[in-house]
Structures are given as structure tokens and as C-alpha cells.
N, C-alpha and C positions, 0 to 999 in steps of 0.2 A: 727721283727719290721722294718718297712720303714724307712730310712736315710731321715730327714730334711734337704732340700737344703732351699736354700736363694730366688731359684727360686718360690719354696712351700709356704713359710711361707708369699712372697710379693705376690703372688696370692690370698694364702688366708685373708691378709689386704684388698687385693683394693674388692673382694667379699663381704665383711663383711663389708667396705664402701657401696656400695651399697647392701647391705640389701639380700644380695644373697647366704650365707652361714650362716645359722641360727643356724647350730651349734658353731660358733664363734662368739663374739662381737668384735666392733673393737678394747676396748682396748684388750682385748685377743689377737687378729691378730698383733694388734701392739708390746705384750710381745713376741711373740712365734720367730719375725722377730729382735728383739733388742737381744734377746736371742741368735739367731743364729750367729750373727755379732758378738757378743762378744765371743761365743766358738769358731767361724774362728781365731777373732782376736789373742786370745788365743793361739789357734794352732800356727798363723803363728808366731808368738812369742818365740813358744818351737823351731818353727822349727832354727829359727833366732839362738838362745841359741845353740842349738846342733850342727849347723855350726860352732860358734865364737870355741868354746868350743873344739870338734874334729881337729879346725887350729890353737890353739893358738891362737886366732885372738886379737885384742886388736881394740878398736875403741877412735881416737886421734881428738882432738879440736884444733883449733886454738887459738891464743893468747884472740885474743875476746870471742873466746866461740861462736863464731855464726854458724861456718862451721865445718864439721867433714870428715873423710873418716876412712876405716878400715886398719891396718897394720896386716901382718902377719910375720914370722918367716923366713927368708930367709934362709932355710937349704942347700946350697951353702956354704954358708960363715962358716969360723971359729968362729968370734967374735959375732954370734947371733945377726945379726943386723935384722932389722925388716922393710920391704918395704912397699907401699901401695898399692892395690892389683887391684886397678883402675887405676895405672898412678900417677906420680907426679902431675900432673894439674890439678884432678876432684875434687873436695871438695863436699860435701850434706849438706843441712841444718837440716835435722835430722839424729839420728844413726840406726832406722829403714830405711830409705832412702840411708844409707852408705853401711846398712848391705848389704839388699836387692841388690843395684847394683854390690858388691863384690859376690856374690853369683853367682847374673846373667854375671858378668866378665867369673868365674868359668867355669860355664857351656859352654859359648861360648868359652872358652882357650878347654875344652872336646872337643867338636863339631868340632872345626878346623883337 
């Protein structure tokens, strides 16, 4: 069976808008593409989990609650102190946005 991309399921919406794909209606075209979003979103989600989870990662708020960034495990240190993996200075306002840039920190500290 063929892998639903996002690129498919918005094709098959804007056809089924204009009246061009008669095997789908558009609210069908509209389920099949809401549907997809949300198993990506999904994914991206587990993948997020299985990152924090394999670093010990811990994601820290500010006093307000408004800003976040992620800490991890400084295995240097004796006393188990815990850094943040962006930099003292990045803060995100969500903790998908914290996770996400710690991740991609990651990979660019690989690449180097």
C-alpha cells in the first residue's frame, strides 16, 4: 500500500475543491489531510519523547512560566549538575520549540 504524504492528501483536497476528483468529496479530502497532520504531529512528538528520554533531558520554565529551554545531564561533572543544551541565553516559548532546537543544537554539535 502507497505512504500518504501531506503533499497527496493537499492535492487530493484542492481536486475534490474543484470538482476534479470524484472519487473523494471535499469533506473526505479534508479528513484524509487533517488526519495526516495529526499522525506527523504524532510522530513528531514520539520522536521529541525518545530524544528527552535517551538524554535524560528535562525541560525547565522560568519563574513566569512563559519561556522554557531544555537541560541535560552534564556527565563531566561529579555533582550531576544539569546544563542547557542551547546556551545560557536561548529561552523558547514552548517546550516543543525548546525540544526541537535542542535537538537541532545536537545535530549541528555532530556535523561540526
Amino acid at each position: 500500500m502507497a505512504q500518504i504524504t501531506e503533499q497527496f492528501a493537499a492535492d487530493m483536497l484542492g481536486r475534490a475543491e474543484r470538482g476534479l476528483h470524484p472519487q473523494f468529496t471535499v469533506w473526505e479530502a479534508k479528513q484524509l489531510l487533517l488526519a495526516w497532520q495529526e499522525r506527523e504531529a504524532l510522530r513528531k512528538d514520539a520522536e521529541r519523547l525518545d530524544w528527552m528520554s535517551q538524554r535524560e533531558a528535562r525541560v525547565g520554565w522560568n519563574r513566569e512560566g512563559d519561556l522554557c529551554r531544555v537541560w541535560v545531564r552534564n556527565d563531566d561533572e561529579d555533582d550531576m549538575r544539569f546544563d542547557p543544551v542551547c546556551g545560557w541565553d536561548k529561552f523558547f516559548n514552548t517546550h516543543r520549540e525548546a525540544i526541537d532546537a535542542a535537538m537541532q543544537a545536537e545535530r549541528d554539535l555532530a556535523a561540526a
